[in-house]
SELO-223510 format. One record per residue (C-alpha): residue number from 1; residue in three letters; x negated, y negated, z. Coordinates in steps of 0.02 Angstrom, whole numbers. Each point is the difference from the previous one (the first is absolute). Layout:
BEGIN
<pt NUM; "ALA"; <X; Y; Z>> ...
END
This chain:
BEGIN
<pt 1; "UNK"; <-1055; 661; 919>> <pt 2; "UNK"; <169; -60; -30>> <pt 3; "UNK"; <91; 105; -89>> <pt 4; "UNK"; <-30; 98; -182>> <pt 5; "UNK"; <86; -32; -144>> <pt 6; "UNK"; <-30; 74; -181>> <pt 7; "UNK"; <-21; -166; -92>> <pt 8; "UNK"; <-42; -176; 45>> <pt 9; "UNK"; <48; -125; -101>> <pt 10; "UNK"; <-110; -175; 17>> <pt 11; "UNK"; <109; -148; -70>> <pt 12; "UNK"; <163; -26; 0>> <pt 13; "UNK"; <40; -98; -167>> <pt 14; "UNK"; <91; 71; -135>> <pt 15; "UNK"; <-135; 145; -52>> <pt 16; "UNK"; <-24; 44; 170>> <pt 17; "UNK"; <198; 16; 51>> <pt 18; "UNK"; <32; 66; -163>> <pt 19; "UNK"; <-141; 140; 16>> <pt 20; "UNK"; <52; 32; 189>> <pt 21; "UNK"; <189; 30; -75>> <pt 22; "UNK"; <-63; 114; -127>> <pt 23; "UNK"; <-78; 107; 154>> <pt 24; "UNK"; <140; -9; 109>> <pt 25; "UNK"; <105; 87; -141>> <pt 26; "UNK"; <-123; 109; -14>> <pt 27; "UNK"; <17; 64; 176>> <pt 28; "UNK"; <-157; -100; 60>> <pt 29; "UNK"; <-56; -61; 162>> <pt 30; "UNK"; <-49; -186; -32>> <pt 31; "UNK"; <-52; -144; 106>> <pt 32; "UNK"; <-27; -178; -101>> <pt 33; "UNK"; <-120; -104; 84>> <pt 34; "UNK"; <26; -199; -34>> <pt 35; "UNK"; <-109; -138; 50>> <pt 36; "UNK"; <130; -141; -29>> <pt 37; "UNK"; <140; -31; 128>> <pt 38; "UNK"; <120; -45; -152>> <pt 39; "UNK"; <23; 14; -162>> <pt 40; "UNK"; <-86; -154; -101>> <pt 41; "UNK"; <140; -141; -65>> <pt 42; "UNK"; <-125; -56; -117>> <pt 43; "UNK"; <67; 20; -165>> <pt 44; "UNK"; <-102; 111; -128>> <pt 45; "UNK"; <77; 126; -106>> <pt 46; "UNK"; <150; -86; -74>> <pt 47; "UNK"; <38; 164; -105>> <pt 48; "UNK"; <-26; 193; -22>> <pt 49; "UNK"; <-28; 99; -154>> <pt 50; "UNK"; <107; 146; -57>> <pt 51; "UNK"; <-103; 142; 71>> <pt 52; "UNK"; <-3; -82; 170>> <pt 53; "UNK"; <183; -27; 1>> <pt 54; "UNK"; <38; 169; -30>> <pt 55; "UNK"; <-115; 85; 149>> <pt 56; "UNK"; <116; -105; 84>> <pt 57; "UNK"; <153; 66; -79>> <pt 58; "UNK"; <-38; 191; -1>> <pt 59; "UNK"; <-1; -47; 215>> <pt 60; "UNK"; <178; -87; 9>> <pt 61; "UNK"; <-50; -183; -21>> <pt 62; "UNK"; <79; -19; -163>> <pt 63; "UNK"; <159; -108; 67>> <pt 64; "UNK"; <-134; -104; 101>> <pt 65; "UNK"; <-99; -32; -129>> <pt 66; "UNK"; <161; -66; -95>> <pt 67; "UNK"; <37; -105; 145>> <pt 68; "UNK"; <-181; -87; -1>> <pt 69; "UNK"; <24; -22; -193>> <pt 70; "UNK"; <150; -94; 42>> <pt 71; "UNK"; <-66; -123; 145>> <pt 72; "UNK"; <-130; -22; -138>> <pt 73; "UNK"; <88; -38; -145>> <pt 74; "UNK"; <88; -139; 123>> <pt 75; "UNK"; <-152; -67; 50>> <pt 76; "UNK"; <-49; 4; -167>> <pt 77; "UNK"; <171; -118; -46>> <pt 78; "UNK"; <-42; -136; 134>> <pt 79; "UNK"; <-143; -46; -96>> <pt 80; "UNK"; <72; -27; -162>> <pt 81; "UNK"; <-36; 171; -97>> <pt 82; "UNK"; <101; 112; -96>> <pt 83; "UNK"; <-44; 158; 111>> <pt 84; "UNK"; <106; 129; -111>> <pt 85; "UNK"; <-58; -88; -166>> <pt 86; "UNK"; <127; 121; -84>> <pt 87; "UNK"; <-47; -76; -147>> <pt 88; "UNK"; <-176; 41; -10>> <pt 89; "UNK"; <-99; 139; -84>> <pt 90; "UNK"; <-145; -10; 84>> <pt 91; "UNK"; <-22; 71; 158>> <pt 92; "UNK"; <-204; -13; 52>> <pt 93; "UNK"; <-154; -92; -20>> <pt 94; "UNK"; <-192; 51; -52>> <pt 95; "UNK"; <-122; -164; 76>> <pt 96; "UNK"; <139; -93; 25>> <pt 97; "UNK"; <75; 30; -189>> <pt 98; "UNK"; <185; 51; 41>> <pt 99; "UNK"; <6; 82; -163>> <pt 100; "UNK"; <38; 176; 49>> <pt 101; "UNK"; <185; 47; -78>> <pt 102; "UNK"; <117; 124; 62>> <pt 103; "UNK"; <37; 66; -178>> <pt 104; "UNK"; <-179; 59; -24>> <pt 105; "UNK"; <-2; 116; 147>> <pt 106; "UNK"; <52; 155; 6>> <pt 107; "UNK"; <91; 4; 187>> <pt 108; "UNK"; <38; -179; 13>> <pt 109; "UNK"; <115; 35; 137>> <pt 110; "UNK"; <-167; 70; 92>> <pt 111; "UNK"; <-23; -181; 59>> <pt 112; "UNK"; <-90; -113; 124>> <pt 113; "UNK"; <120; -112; 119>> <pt 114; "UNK"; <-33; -138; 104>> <pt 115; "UNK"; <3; 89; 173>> <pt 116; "UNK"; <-116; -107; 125>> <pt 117; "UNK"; <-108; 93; 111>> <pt 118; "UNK"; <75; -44; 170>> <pt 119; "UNK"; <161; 64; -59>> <pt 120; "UNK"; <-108; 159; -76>> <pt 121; "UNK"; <-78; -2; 173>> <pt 122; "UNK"; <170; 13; 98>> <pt 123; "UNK"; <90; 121; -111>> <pt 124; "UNK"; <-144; 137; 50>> <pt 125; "UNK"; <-5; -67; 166>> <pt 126; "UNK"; <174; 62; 18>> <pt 127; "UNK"; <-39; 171; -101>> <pt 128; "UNK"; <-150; 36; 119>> <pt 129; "UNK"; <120; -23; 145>> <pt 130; "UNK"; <123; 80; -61>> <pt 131; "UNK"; <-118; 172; -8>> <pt 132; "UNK"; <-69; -22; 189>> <pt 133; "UNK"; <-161; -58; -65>> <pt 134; "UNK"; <-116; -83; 143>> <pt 135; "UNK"; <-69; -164; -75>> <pt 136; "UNK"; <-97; -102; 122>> <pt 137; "UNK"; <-47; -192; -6>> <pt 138; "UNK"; <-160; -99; 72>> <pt 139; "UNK"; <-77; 177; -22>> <pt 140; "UNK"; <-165; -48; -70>> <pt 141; "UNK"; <-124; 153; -32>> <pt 142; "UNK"; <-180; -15; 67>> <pt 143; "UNK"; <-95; 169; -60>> <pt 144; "UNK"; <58; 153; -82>> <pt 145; "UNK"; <-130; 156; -9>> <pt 146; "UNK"; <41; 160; -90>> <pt 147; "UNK"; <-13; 162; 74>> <pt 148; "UNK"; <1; 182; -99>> <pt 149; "UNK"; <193; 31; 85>> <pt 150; "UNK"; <66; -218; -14>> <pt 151; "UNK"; <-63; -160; 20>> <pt 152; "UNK"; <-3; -92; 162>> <pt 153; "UNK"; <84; -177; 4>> <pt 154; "UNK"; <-38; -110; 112>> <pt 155; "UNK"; <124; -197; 10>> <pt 156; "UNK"; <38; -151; 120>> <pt 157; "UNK"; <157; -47; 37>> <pt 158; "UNK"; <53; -131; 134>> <pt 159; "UNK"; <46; 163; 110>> <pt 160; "UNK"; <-195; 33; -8>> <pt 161; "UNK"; <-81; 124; -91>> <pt 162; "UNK"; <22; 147; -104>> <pt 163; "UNK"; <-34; 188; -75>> <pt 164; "UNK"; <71; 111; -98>> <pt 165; "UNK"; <-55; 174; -102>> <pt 166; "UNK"; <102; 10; -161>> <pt 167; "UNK"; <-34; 109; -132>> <pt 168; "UNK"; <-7; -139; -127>> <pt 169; "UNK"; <-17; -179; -5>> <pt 170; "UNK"; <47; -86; -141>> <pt 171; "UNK"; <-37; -191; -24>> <pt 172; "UNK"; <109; -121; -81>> <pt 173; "UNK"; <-79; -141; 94>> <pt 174; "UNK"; <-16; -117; -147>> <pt 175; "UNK"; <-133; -79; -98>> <pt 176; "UNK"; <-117; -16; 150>> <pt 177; "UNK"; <28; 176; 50>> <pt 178; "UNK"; <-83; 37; 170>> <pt 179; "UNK"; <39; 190; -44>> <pt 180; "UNK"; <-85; -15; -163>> <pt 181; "UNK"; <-146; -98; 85>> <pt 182; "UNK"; <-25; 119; 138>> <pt 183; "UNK"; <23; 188; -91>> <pt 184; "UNK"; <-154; -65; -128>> <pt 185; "UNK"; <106; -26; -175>> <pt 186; "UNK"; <-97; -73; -130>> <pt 187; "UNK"; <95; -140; -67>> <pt 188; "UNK"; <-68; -76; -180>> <pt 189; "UNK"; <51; -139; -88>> <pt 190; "UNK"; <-4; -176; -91>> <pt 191; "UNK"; <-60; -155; 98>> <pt 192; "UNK"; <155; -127; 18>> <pt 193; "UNK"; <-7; -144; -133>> <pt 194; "UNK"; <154; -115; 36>> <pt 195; "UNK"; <150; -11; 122>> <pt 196; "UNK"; <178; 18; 12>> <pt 197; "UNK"; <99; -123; 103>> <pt 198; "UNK"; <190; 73; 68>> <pt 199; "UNK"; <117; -121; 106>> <pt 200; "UNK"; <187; -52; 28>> <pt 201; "UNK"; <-13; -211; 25>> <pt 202; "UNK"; <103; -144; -3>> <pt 203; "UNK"; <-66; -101; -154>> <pt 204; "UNK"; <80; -167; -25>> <pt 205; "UNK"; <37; -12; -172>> <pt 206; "UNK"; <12; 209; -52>> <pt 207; "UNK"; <80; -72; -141>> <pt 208; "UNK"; <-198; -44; -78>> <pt 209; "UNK"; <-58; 196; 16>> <pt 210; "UNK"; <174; 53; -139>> <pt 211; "UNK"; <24; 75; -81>> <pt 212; "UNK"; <-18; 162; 100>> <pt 213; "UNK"; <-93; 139; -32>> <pt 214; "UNK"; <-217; -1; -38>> <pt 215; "UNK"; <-94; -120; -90>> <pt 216; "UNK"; <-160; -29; -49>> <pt 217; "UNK"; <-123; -136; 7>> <pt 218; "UNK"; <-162; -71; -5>> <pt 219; "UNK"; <0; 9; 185>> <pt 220; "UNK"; <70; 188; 20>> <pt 221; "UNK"; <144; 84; 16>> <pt 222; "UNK"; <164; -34; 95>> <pt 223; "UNK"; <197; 33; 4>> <pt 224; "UNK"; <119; -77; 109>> <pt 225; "UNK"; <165; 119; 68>> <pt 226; "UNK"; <114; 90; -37>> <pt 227; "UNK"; <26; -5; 192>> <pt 228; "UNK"; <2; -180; 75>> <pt 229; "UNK"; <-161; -77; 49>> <pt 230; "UNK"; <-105; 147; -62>> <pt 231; "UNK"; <-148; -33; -98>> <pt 232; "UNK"; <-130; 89; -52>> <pt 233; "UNK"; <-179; -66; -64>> <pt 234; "UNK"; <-166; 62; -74>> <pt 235; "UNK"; <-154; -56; -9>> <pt 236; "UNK"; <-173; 39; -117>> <pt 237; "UNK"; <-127; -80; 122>> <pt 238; "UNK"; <-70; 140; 97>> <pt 239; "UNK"; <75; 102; 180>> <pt 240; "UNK"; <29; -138; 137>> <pt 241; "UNK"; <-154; -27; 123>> <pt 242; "UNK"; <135; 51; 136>> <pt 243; "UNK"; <119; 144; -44>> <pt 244; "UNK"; <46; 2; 179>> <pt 245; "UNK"; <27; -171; 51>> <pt 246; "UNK"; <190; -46; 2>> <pt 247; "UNK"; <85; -75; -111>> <pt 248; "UNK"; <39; -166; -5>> <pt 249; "UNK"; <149; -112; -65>> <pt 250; "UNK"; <-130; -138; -33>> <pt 251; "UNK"; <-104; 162; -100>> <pt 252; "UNK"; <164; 69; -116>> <pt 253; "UNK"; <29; -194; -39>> <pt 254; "UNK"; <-162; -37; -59>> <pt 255; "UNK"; <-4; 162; -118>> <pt 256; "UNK"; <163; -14; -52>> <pt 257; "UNK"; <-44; -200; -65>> <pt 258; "UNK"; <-156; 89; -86>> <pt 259; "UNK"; <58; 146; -80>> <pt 260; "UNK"; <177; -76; -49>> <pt 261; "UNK"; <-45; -175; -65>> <pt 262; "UNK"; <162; -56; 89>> <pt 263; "UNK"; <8; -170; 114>> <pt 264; "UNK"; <86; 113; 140>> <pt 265; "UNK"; <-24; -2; 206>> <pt 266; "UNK"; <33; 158; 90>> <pt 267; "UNK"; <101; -70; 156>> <pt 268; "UNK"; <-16; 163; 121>> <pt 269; "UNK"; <-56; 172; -31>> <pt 270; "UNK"; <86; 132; 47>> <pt 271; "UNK"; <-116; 155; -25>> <pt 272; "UNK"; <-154; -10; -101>> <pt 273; "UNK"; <-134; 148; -57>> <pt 274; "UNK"; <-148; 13; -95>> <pt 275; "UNK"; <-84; 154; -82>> <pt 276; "UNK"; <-127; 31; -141>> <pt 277; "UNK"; <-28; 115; -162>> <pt 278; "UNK"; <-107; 101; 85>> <pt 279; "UNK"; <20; 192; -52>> <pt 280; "UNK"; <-74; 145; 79>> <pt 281; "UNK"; <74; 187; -13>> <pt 282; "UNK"; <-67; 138; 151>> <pt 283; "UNK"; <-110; 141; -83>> <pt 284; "UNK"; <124; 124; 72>> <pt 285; "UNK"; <179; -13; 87>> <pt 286; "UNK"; <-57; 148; 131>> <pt 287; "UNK"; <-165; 28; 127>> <pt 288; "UNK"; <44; 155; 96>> <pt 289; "UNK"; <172; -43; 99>> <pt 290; "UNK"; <3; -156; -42>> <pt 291; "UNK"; <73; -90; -150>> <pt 292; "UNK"; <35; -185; -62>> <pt 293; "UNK"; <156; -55; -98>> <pt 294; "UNK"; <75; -185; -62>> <pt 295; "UNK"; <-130; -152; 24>> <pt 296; "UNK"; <-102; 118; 108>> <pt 297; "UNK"; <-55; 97; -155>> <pt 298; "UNK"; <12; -154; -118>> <pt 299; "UNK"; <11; -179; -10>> <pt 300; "UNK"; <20; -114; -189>> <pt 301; "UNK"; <67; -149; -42>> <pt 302; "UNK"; <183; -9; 67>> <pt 303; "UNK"; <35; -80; -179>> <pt 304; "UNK"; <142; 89; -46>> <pt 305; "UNK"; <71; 104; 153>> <pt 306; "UNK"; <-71; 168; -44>> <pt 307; "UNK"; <-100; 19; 154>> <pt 308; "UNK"; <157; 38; 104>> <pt 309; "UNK"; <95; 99; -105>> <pt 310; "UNK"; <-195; 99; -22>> <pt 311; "UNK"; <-10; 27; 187>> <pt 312; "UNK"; <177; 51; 23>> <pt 313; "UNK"; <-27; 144; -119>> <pt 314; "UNK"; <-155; 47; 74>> <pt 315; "UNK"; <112; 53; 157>> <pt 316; "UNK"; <134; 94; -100>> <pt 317; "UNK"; <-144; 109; -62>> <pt 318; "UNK"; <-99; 11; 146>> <pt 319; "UNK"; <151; 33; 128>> <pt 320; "UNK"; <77; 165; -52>> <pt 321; "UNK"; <-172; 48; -35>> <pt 322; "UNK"; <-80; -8; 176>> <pt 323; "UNK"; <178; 68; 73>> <pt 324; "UNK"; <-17; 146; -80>> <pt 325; "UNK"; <-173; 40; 66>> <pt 326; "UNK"; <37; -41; 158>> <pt 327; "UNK"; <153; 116; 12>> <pt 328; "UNK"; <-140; 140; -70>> <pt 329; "UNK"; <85; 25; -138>> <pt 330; "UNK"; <-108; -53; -112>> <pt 331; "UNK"; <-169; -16; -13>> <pt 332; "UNK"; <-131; -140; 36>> <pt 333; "UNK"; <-79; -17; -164>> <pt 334; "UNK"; <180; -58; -83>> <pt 335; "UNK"; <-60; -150; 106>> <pt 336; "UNK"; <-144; -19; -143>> <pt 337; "UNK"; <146; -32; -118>> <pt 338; "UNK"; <50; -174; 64>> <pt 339; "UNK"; <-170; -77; -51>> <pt 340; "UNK"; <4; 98; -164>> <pt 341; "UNK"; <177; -75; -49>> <pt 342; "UNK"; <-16; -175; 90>> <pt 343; "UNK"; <-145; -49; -38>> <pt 344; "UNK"; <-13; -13; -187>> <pt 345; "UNK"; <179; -87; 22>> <pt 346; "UNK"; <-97; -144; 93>> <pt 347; "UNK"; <-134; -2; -107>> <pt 348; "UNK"; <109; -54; -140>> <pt 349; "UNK"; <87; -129; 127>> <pt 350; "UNK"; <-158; -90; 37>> <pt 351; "UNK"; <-51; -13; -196>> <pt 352; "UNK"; <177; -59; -43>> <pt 353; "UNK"; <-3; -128; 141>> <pt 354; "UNK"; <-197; -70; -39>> <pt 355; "UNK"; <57; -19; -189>> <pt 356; "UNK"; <109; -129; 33>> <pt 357; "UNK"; <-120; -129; 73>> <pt 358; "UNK"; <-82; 2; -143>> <pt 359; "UNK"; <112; -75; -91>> <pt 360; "UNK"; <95; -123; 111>> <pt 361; "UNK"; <-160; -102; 32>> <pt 362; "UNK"; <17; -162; -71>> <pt 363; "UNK"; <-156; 15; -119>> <pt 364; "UNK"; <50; -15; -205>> <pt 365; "UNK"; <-70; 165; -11>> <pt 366; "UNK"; <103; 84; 111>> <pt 367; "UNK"; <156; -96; -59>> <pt 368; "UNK"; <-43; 62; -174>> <pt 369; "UNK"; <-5; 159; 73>> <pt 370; "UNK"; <174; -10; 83>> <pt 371; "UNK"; <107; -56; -164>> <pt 372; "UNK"; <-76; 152; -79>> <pt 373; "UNK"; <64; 121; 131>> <pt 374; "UNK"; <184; -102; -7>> <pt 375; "UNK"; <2; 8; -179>> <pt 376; "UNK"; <-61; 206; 13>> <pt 377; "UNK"; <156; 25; 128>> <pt 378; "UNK"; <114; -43; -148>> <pt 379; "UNK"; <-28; 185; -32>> <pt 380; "UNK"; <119; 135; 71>> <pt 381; "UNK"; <-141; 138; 13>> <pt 382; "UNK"; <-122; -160; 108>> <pt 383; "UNK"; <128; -66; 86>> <pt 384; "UNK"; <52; 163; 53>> <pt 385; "UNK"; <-151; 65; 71>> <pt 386; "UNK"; <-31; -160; 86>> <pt 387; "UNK"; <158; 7; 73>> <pt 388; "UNK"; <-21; 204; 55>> <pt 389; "UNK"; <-173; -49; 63>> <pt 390; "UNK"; <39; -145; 122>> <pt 391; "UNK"; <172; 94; 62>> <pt 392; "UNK"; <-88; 156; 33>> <pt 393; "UNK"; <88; 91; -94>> <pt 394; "UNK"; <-116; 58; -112>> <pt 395; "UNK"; <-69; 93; 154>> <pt 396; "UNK"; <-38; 193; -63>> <pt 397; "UNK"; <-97; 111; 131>> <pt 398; "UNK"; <-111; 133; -89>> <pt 399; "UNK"; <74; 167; 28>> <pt 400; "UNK"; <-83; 108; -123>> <pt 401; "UNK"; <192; -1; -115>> <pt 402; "UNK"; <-2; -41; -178>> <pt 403; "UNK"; <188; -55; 11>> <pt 404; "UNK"; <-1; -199; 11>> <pt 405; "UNK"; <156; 15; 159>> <pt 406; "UNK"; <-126; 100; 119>> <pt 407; "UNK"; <-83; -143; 112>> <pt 408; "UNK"; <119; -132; -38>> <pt 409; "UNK"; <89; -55; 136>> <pt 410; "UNK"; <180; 10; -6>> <pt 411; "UNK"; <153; -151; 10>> <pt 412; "UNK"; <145; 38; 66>> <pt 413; "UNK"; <132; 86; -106>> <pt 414; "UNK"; <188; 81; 15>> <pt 415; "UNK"; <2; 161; 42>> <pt 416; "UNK"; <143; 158; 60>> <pt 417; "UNK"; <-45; 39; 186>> <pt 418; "UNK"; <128; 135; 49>> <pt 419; "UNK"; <185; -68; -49>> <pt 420; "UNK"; <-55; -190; -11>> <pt 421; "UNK"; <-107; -107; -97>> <pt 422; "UNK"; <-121; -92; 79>> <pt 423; "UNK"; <-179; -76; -44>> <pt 424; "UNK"; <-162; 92; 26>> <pt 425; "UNK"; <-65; -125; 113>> <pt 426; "UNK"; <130; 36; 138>> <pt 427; "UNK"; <-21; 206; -11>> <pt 428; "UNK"; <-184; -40; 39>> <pt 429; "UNK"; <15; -132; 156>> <pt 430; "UNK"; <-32; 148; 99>> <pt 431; "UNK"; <-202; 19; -60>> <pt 432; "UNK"; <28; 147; -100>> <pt 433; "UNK"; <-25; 42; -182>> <pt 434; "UNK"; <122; 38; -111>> <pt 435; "UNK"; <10; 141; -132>> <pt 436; "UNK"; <118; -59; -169>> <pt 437; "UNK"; <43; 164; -67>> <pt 438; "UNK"; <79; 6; -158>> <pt 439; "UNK"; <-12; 186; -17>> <pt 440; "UNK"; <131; 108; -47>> <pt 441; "UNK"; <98; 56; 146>> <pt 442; "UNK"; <-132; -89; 126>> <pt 443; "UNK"; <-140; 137; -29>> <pt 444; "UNK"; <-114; -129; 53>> <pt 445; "UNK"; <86; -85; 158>> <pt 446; "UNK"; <-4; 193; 47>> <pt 447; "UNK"; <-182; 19; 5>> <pt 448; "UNK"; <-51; -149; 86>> <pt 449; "UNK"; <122; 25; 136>> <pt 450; "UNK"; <-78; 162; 21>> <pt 451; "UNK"; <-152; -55; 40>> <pt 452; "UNK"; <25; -165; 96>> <pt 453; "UNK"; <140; -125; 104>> <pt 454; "UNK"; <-104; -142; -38>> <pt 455; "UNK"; <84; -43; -178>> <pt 456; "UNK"; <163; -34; -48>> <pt 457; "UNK"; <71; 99; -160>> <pt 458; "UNK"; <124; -101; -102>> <pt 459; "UNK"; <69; 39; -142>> <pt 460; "UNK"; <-28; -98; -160>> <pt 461; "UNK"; <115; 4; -142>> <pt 462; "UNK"; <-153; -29; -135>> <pt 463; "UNK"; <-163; 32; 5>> <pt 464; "UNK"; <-150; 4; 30>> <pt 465; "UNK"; <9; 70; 155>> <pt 466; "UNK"; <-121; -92; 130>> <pt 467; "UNK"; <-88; 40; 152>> <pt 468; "UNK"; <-21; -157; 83>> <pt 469; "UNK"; <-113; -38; 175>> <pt 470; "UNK"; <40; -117; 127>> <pt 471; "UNK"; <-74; -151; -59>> <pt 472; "UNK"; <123; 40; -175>> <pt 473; "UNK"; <-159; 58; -81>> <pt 474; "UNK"; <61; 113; -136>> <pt 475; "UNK"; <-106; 152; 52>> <pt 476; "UNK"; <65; 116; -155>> <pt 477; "UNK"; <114; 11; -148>> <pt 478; "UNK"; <84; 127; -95>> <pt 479; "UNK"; <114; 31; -149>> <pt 480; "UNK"; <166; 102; 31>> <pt 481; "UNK"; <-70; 176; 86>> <pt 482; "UNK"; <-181; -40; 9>> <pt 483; "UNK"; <-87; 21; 139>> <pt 484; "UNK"; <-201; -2; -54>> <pt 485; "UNK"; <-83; -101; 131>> <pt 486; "UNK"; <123; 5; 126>> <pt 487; "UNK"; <-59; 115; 117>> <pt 488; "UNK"; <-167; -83; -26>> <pt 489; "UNK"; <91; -200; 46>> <pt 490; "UNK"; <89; 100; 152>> <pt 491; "UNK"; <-164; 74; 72>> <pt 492; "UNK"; <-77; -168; -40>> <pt 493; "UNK"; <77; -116; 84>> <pt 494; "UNK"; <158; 64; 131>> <pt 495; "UNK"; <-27; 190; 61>> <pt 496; "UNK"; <-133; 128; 42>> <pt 497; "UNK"; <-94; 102; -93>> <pt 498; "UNK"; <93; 149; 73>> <pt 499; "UNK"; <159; -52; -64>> <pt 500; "UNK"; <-69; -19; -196>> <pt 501; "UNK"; <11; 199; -29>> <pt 502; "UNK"; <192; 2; 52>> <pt 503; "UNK"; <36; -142; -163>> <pt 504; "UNK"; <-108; 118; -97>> <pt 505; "UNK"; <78; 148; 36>> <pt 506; "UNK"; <168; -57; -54>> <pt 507; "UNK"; <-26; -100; -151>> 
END
């Protein structure tokens, strides 16, 4: 046996550094396992959705973020499109209807930005080193059994092979998860019925695929940019007979011809990819010591970008979660509440992302279908909750409060943190939750520091005062001096049970 570690991480992509991060902070032991020997230059997300930004933000990655935004928006300018578009109101699309305005949502500054995943990839690359964390490359894992005390890990590596006993194992392996496979997770779903197409070419005459953005027509589905030579095409006709075989310049030309109309020749291909619609959600994120988050747990139609922005926030929940049982502080079953609160949230995902490709098939009937739902987006309340539902942020975890703030999950915002101002996000790039007390004379901030050094107490200058977990779940709320439920929301979710009587006894 090699060595122990708490936690081992399998995949190092965004869900996988992010989640080993979120247990470093946590005071974990974590090993990520990797089977490639480098990150993949194959373009695929070209942007990130507002939660997923800001698990990056609330760990220091805001100014990097920013500086991928930038390179983008530059990128964007070489080929020809108004990146800023500072004079648009719209700011989203629904099956390729960029109808979504800003002025119908309630945090439009809670926003998706084109950050593309390599850069994503980097920025928590850095992070993860940064914290110590061991991440390993052309680490691919053979077998993993569970035991009553950890699960046994077994890997090849060009050293030879492997073992380890962690306590957990935790696969973000992707779509064709050989953790998921292996610990026996059910994974249901719908049968694949057409195929996306991704690449970055050289087309001779781009100038035939304007103007940018996605079209449809009787052949499918395509748009062309905003970076240069991207394009990105869909077609009706069934999965391909070979999801595996590469992809070919002569294969993205031919598509491209079909599905655009346009007399164009794709001179060279850069980097090409395929995928399907095919949807399938695991019965449960958790077997024992083992649990599944990002593709591992779910796969859908990447129409849209929700799927990474889904997986990153699987790992902000998940992370603080398992750190805290593994210090013993808390107990195992608080593991149960990942699949309770993540798992719904996908659910919804995978119906919002099906619905579309119902109506972008080139059919009448489905185009009748689509000017209905543009005309019904004319509406504040519809465009609104199309707009909530495909940002995430109408995500609302179910924790037994009547008050609408409990289970929403929080932006960033101003707030007094000793003698400066500063935002909320920075207080918490440690991994701790915060307590906004807007009590008189910081009754509140008194309490919880009583009974644990895992949450910062700030003082807020209006209420409601907030207890807010790790992930920026708000975990309670509470009007001027009130503090029913708090004790409960402490016990719950950051200290022992021991430690509830002490809050009791003076409130």
């Amino acid at each position: 046996m090699d060595e122990q570690v708490d936690v081992v991480v399998v995949g190092a992509g965004p869900v996988g550094l992010l989640t080993a991060i979120e247990l470093a902070l946590g005071g974990t032991r974590v090993l990520v396992l990797e089977r490639l020997a480098a990150p993949s230059l194959d373009m695929k997300a070209g942007g990130l959705g507002p939660l997923g930004l800001e698990a990056l933000e609330r760990r220091g990655m805001a100014t990097d973020i920013a500086a991928a935004e930038a390179r983008s928006f530059a990128a964007m300018a070489l080929a020809g499109a108004d990146p800023r578009a500072k004079g648009s109101k719209y700011s989203g699309h629904f099956a390729g209807l960029s109808l979504i305005r800003k002025d119908a949502q309630k945090e439009p500054e809670r926003r998706s930005r084109p950050v593309d995943q390599q850069a994503l990839e980097a920025m928590l690359a850095d992070r993860a080193l940064s914290l110590g964390i061991d991440v390993r490359r052309e680490c691919d894992v053979t077998s993993l059994v569970q035991q009553a005390d950890g699960v046994d890990v077994d890997w090849a590596s060009p050293a030879g092979g492997h073992h380890i006993r962690c306590t957990y194992l935790v696969g973000c392996d992707g779509g064709r998860s050989f953790v998921r496979k292996m610990a026996g997770f059910d994974f249901p779903g719908t049968e694949p019925s057409s195929t996306f197409y991704q690449a970055v070419a050289q087309i001779d005459h781009p100038e035939r695929l304007a103007p940018m953005g996605w079209r449809r027509t009787s052949g499918g589905v395509f748009s062309y940019g905003p970076f240069p030579g991207r394009v990105v095409m869909l077609e009706f006709s069934g999965p391909p007979e070979d999801r595996q075989a590469p992809v070919t310049r002569e294969e993205i030309e031919i598509v491209l011809r079909r599905v655009s109309g346009a007399d164009v020749r794709v001179k060279a291909l850069e980097s090409g990819s395929r995928w399907t619609d095919n949807t399938r959600l695991v019965d449960t994120y958790r077997k024992g010591r083992v649990l599944l988050a990002g593709d591992a747990a779910h796969i859908h139609t990447p129409f849209g970008g929700q799927g990474l922005t889904l997986g990153l926030a699987d790992a902000a929940n998940l992370g603080w979660k398992l750190a805290a049982v593994t210090r013993g502080e808390m107990p195992d079953n608080l593991l149960d509440t990942y699949t309770a609160e993540r798992r719904p949230v996908a659910e919804a995902v995978l119906a919002n992302t099906l619905a579309p490709i119902a109506i972008m098939r080139p059919d009448p009937q489905s185009g009748a279908m689509r000017d209905l739902v543009a005309k019904l987006l004319d509406f504040d309340d519809v465009n609104r909750f199309v707009g909530e539902m495909t940002s995430g942020l109408s995500t609302r975890y179910d924790l037994g409060s009547d008050l609408d703030d409990v289970g929403r999950l929080i932006g960033d915002k101003a707030i007094r943190h000793g003698d400066a101002d500063v935002s909320l996000y920075k207080v918490m790039q440690d991994g701790l939750g915060v307590l906004l007390d807007a009590s008189t004379g910081g009754k509140l901030s008194e309490l919880v520091a009583a009974a644990t050094q895992r949450i910062h107490c700030v003082g807020a200058d209006k209420g409601p005062s907030m207890l807010i977990r790790p992930d920026a779940c708000i975990a309670w709320a509470g009007e001027e001096n009130n503090t029913d439920g708090l004790e409960e929301a402490l016990r719950r979710w950051f200290i022992p049970t021991l430690y509830g009587s002490r809050v009791r006894s003076e409130n």
